[in-house]
Biopython code that builds the backbone (N, CA, C, O; Angstrom):
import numpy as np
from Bio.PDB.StructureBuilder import StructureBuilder

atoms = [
    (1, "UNK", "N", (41.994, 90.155, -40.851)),
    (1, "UNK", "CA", (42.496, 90.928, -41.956)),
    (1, "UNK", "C", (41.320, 91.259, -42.869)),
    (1, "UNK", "O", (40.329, 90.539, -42.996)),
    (2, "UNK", "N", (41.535, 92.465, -43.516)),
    (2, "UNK", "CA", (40.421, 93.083, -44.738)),
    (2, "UNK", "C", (40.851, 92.632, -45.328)),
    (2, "UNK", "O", (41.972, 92.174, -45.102)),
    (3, "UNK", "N", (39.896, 92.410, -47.035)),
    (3, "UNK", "CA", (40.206, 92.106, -47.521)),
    (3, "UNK", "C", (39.046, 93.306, -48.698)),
    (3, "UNK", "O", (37.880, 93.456, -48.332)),
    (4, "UNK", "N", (39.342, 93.751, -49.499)),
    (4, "UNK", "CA", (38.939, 94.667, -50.565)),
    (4, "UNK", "C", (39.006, 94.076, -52.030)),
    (4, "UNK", "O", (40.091, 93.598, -52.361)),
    (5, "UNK", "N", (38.389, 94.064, -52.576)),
    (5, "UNK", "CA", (37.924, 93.799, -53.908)),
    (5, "UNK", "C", (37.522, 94.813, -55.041)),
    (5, "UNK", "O", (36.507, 95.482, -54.849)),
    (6, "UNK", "N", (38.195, 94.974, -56.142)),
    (6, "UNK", "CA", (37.868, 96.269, -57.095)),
    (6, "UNK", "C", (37.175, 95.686, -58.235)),
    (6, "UNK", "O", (37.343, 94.484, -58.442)),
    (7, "UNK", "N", (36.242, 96.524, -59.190)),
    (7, "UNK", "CA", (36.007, 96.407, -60.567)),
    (7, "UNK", "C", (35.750, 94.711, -61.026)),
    (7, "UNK", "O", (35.337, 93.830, -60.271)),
    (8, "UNK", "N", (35.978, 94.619, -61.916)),
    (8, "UNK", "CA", (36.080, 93.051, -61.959)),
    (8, "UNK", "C", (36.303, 91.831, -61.109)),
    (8, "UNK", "O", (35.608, 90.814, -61.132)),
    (9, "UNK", "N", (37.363, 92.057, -60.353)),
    (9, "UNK", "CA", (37.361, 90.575, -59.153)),
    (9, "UNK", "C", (36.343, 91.077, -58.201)),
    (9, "UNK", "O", (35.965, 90.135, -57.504)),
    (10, "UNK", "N", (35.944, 91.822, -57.994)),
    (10, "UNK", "CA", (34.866, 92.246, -56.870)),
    (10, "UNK", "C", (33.706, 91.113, -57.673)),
    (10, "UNK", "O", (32.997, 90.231, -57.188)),
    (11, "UNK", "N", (33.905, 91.644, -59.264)),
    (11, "UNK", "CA", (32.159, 90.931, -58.888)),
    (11, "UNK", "C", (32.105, 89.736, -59.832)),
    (11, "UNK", "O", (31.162, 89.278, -60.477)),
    (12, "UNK", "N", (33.453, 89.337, -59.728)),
    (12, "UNK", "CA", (34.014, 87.570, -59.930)),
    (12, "UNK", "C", (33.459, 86.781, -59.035)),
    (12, "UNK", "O", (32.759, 85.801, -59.292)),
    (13, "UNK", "N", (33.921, 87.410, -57.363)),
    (13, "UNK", "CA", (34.212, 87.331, -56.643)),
    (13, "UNK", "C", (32.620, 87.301, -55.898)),
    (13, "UNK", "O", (32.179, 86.326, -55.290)),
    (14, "UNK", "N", (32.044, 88.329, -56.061)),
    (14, "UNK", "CA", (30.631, 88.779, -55.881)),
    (14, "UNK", "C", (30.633, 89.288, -54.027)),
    (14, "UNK", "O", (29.733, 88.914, -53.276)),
    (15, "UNK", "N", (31.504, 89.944, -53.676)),
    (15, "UNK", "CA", (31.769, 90.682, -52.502)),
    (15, "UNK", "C", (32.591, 91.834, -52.669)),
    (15, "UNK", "O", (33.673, 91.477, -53.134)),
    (16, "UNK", "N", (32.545, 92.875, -52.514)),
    (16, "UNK", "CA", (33.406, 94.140, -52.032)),
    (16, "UNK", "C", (34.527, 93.759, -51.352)),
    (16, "UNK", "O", (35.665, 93.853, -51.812)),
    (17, "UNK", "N", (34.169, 93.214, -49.971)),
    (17, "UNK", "CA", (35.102, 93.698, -48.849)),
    (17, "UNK", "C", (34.695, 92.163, -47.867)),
    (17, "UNK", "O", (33.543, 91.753, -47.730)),
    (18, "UNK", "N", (35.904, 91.508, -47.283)),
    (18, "UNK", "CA", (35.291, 90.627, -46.497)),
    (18, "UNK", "C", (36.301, 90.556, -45.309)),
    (18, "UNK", "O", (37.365, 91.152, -45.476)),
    (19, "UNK", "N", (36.118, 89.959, -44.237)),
    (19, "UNK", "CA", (37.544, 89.697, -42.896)),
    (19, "UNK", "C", (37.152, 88.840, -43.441)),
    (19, "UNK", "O", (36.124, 88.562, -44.059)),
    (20, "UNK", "N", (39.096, 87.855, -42.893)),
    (20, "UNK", "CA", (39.164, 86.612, -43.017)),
    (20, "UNK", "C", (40.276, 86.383, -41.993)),
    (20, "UNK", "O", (40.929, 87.355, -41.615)),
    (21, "UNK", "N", (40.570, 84.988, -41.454)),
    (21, "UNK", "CA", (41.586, 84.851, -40.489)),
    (21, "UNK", "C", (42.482, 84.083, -41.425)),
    (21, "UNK", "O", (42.006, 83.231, -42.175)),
    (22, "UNK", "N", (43.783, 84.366, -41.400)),
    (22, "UNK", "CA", (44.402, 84.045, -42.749)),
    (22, "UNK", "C", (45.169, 82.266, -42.172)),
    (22, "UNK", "O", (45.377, 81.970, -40.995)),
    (23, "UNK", "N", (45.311, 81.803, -42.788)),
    (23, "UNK", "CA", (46.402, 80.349, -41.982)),
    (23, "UNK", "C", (47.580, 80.922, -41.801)),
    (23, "UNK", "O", (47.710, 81.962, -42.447)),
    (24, "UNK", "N", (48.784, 80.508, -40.935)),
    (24, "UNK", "CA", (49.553, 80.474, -40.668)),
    (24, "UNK", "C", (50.555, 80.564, -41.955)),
    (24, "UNK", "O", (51.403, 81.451, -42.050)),
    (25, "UNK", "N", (50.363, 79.549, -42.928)),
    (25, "UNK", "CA", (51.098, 79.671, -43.757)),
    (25, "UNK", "C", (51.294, 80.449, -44.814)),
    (25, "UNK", "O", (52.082, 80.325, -45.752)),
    (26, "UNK", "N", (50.246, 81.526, -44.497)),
    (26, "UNK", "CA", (50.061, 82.557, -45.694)),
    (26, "UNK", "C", (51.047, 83.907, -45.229)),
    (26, "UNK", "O", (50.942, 84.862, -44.459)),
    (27, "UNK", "N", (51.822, 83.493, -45.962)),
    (27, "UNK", "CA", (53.019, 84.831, -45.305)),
    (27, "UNK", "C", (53.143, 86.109, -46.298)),
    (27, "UNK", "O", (53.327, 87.293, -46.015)),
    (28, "UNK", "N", (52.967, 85.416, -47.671)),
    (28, "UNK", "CA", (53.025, 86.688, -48.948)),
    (28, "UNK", "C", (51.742, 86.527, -49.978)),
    (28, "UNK", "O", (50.996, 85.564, -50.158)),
    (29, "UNK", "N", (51.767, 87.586, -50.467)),
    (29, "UNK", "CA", (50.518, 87.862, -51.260)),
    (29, "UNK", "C", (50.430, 86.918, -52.135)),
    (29, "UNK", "O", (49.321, 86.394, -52.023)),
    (30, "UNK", "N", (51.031, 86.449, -52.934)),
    (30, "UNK", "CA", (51.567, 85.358, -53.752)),
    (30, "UNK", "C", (50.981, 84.313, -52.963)),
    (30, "UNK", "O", (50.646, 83.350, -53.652)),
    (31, "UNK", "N", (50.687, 84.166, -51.383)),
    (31, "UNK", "CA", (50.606, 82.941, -51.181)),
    (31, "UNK", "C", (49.215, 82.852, -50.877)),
    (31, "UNK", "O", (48.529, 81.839, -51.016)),
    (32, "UNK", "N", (48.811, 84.024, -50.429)),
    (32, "UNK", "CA", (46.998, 84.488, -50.221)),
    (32, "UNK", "C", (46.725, 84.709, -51.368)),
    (32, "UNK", "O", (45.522, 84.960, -51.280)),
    (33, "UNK", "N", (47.027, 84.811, -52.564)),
    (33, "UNK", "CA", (45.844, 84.166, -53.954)),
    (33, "UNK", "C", (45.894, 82.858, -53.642)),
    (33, "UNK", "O", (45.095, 82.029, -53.205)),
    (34, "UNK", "N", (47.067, 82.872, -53.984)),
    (34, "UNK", "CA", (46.795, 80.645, -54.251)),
    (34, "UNK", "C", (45.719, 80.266, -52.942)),
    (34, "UNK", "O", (45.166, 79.188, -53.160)),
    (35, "UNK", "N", (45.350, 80.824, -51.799)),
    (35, "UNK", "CA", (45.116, 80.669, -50.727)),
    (35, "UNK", "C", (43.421, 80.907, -51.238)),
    (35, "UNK", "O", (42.461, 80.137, -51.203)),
    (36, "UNK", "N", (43.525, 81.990, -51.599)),
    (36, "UNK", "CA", (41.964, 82.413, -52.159)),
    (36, "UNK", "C", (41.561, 81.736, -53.112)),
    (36, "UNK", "O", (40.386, 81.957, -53.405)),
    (37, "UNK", "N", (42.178, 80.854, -53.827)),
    (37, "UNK", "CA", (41.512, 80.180, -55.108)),
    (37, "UNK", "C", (41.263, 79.210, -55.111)),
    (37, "UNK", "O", (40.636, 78.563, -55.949)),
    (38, "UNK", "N", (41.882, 78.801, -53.798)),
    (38, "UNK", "CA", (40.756, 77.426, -53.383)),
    (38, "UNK", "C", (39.277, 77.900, -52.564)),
    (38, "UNK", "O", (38.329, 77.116, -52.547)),
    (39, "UNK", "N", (39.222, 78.772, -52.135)),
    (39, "UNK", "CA", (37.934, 79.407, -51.873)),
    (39, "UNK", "C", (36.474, 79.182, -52.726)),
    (39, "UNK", "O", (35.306, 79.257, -52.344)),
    (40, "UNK", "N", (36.905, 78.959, -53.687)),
    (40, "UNK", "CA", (35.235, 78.486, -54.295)),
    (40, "UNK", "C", (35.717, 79.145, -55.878)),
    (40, "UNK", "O", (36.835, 79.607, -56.105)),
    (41, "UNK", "N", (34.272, 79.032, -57.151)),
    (41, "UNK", "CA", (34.605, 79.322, -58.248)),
    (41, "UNK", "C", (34.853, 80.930, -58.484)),
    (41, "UNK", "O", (35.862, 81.302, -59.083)),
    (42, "UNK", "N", (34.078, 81.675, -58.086)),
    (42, "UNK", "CA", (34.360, 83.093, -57.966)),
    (42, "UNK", "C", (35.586, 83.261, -57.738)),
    (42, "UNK", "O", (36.116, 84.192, -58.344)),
    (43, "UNK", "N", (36.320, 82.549, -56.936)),
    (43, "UNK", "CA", (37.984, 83.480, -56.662)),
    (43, "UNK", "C", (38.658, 82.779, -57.371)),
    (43, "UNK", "O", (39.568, 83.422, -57.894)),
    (44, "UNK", "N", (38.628, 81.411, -57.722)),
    (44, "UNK", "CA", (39.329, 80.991, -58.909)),
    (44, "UNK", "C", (38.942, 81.715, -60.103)),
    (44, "UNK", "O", (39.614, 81.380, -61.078)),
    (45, "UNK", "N", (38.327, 82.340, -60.264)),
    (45, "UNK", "CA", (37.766, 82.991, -61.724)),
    (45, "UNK", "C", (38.621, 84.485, -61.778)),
    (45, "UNK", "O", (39.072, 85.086, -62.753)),
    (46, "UNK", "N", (38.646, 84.764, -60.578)),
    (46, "UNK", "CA", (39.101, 86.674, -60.275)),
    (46, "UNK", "C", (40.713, 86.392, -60.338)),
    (46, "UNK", "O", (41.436, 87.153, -60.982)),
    (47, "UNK", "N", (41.289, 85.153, -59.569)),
    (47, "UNK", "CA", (42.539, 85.068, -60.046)),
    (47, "UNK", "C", (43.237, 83.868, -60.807)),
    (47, "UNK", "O", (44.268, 83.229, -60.595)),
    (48, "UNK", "N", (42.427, 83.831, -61.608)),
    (48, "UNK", "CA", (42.687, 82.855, -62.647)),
    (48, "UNK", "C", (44.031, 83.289, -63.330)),
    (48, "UNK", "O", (44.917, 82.434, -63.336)),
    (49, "UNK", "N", (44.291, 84.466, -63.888)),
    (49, "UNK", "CA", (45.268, 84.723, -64.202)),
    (49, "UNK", "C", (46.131, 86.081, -63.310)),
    (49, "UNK", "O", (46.203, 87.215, -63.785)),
    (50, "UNK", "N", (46.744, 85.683, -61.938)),
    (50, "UNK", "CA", (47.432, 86.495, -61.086)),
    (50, "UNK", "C", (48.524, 87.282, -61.463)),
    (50, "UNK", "O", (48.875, 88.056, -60.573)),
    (51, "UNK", "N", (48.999, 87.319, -62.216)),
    (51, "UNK", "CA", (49.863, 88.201, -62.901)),
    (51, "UNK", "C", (49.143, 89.581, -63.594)),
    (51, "UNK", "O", (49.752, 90.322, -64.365)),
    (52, "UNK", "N", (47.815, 89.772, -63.199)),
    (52, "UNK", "CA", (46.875, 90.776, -63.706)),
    (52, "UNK", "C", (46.941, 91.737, -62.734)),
    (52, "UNK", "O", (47.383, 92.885, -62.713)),
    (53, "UNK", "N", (46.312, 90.899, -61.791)),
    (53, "UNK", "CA", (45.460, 91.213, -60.728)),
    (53, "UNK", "C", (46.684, 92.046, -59.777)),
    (53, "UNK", "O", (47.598, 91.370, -59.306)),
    (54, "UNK", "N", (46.644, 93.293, -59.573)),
    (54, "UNK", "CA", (47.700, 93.944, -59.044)),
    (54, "UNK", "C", (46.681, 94.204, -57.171)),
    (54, "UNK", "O", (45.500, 94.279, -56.830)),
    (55, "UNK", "N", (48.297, 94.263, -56.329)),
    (55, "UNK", "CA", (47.602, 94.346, -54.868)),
    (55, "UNK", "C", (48.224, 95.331, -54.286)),
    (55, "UNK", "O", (49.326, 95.797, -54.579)),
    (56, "UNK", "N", (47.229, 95.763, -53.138)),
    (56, "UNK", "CA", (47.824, 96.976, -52.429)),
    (56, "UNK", "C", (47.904, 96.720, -50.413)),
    (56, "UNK", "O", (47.032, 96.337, -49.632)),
    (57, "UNK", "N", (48.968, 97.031, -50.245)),
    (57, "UNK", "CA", (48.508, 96.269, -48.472)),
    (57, "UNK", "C", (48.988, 97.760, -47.664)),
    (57, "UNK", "O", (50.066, 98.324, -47.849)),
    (58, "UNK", "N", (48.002, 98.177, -46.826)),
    (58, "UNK", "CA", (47.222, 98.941, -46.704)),
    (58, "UNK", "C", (47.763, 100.268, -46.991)),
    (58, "UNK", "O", (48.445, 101.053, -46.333)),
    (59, "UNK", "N", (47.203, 100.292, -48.298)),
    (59, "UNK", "CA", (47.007, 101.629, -49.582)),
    (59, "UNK", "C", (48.558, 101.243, -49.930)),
    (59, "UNK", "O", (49.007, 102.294, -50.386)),
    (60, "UNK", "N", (49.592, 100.279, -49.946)),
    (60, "UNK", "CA", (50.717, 100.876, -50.476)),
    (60, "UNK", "C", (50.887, 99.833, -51.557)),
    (60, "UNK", "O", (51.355, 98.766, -51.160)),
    (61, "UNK", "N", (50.653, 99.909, -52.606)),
    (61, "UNK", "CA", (51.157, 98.723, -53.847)),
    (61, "UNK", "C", (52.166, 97.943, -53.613)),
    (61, "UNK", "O", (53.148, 98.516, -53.140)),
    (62, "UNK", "N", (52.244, 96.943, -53.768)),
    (62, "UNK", "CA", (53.079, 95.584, -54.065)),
    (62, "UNK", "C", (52.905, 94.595, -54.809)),
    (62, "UNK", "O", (51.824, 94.262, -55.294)),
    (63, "UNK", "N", (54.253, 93.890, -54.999)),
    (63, "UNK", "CA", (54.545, 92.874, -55.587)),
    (63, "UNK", "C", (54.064, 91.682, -54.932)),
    (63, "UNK", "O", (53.929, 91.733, -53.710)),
    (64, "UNK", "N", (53.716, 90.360, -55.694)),
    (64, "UNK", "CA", (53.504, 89.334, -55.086)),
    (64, "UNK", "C", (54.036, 88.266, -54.142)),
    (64, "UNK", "O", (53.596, 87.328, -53.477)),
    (65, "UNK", "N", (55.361, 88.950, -54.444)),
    (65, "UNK", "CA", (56.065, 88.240, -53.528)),
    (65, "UNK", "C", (56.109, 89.023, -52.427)),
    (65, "UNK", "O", (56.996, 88.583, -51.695)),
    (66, "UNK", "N", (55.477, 90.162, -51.859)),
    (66, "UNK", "CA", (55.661, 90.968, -50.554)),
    (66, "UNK", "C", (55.064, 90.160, -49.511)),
    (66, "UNK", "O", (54.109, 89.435, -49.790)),
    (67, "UNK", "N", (55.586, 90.220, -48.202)),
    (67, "UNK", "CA", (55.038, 89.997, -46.982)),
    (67, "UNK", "C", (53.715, 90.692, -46.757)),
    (67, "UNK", "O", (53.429, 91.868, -46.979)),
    (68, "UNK", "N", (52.904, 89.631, -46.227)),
    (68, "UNK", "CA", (51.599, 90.435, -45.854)),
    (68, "UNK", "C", (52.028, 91.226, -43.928)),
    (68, "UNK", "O", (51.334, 92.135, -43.474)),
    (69, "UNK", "N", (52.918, 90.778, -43.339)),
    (69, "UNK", "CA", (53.402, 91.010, -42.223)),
    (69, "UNK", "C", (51.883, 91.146, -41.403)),
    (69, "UNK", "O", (50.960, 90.332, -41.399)),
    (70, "UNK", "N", (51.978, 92.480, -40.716)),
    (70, "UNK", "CA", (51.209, 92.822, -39.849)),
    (70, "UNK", "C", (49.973, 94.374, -40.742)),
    (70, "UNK", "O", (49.441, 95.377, -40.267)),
    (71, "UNK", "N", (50.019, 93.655, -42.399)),
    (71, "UNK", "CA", (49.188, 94.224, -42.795)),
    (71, "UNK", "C", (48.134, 94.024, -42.445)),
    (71, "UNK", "O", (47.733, 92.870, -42.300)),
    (72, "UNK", "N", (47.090, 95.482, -42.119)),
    (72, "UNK", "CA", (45.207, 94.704, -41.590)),
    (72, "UNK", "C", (44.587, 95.191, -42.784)),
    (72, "UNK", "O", (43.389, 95.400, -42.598)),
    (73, "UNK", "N", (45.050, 95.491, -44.154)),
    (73, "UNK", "CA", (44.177, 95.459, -45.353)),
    (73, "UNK", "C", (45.232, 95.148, -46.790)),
    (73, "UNK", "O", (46.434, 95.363, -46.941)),
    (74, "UNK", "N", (44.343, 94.638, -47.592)),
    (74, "UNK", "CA", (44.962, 94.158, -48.324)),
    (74, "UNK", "C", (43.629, 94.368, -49.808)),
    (74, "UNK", "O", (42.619, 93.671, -49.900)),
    (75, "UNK", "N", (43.941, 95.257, -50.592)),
    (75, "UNK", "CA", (43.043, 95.387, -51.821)),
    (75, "UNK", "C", (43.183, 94.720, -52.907)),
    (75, "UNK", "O", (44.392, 94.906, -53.049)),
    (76, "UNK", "N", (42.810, 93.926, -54.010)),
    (76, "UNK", "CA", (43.068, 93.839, -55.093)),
    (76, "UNK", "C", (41.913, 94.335, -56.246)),
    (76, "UNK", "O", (40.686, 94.368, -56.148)),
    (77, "UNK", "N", (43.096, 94.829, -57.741)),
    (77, "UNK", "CA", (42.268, 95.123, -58.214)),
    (77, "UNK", "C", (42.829, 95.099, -59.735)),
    (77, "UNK", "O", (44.016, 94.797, -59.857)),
    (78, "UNK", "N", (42.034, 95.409, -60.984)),
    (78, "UNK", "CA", (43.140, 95.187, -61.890)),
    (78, "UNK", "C", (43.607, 96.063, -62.115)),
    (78, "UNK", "O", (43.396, 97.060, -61.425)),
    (79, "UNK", "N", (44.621, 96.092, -63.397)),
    (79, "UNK", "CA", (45.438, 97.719, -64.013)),
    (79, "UNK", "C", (44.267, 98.373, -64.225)),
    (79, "UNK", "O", (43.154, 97.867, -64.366)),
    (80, "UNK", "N", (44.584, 99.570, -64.241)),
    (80, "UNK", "CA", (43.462, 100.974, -64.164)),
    (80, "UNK", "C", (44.378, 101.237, -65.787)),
    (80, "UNK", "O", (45.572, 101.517, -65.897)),
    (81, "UNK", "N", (43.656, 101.095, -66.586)),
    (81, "UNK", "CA", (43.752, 102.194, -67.829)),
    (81, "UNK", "C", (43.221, 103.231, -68.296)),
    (81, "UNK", "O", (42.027, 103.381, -68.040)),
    (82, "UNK", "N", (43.868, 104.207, -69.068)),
    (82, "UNK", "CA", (42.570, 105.078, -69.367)),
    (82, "UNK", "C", (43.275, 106.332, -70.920)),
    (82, "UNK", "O", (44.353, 106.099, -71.468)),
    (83, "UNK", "N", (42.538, 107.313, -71.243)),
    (83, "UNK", "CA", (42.994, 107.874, -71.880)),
    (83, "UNK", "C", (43.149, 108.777, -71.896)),
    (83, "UNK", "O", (43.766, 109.281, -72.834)),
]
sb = StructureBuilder()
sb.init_structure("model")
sb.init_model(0)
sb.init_chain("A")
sb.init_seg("    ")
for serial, (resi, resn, name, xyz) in enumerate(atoms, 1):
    if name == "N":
        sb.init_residue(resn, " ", resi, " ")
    sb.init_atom(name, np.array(xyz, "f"), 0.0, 1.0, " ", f" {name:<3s}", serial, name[0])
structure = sb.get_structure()
């Protein structure tokens, strides 16, 4: 699985874009943060507060509780504001 990184968690994170083979038990997005934040201090830092951090599996936005199913990308990034 891809994995994509935007704006800020990218360089929390200090990678763009990485594969990863996910565990078995990672079924929803919700469960691949918690999954990523044991990964080291960078991804605990990018989703320190997950209720920010909005995700997209491949290009289509979702909620955290969505199935990652037989998604092969998965972006996060934060709210886009602007004026």
């Amino acid at each position: 699985m891809r994995l994509l990184y935007f704006a800020w968690v990218r360089e929390k994170i200090g990678l763009a874009t990485e594969d990863v083979d996910l565990p078995p038990d990672v079924a929803t997005v919700e469960a691949l943060v918690a999954w990523l934040k044991q990964r080291g201090e960078g991804y605990d830092e990018a989703f320190a507060r997950p209720q920010v951090v909005r995700a997209a599996l491949d290009k289509v936005h979702v909620k955290p509780s969505a199935a990652i199913g037989a998604a092969r990308e998965i972006a996060f990034f934060p709210p886009v504001t602007g004026g």
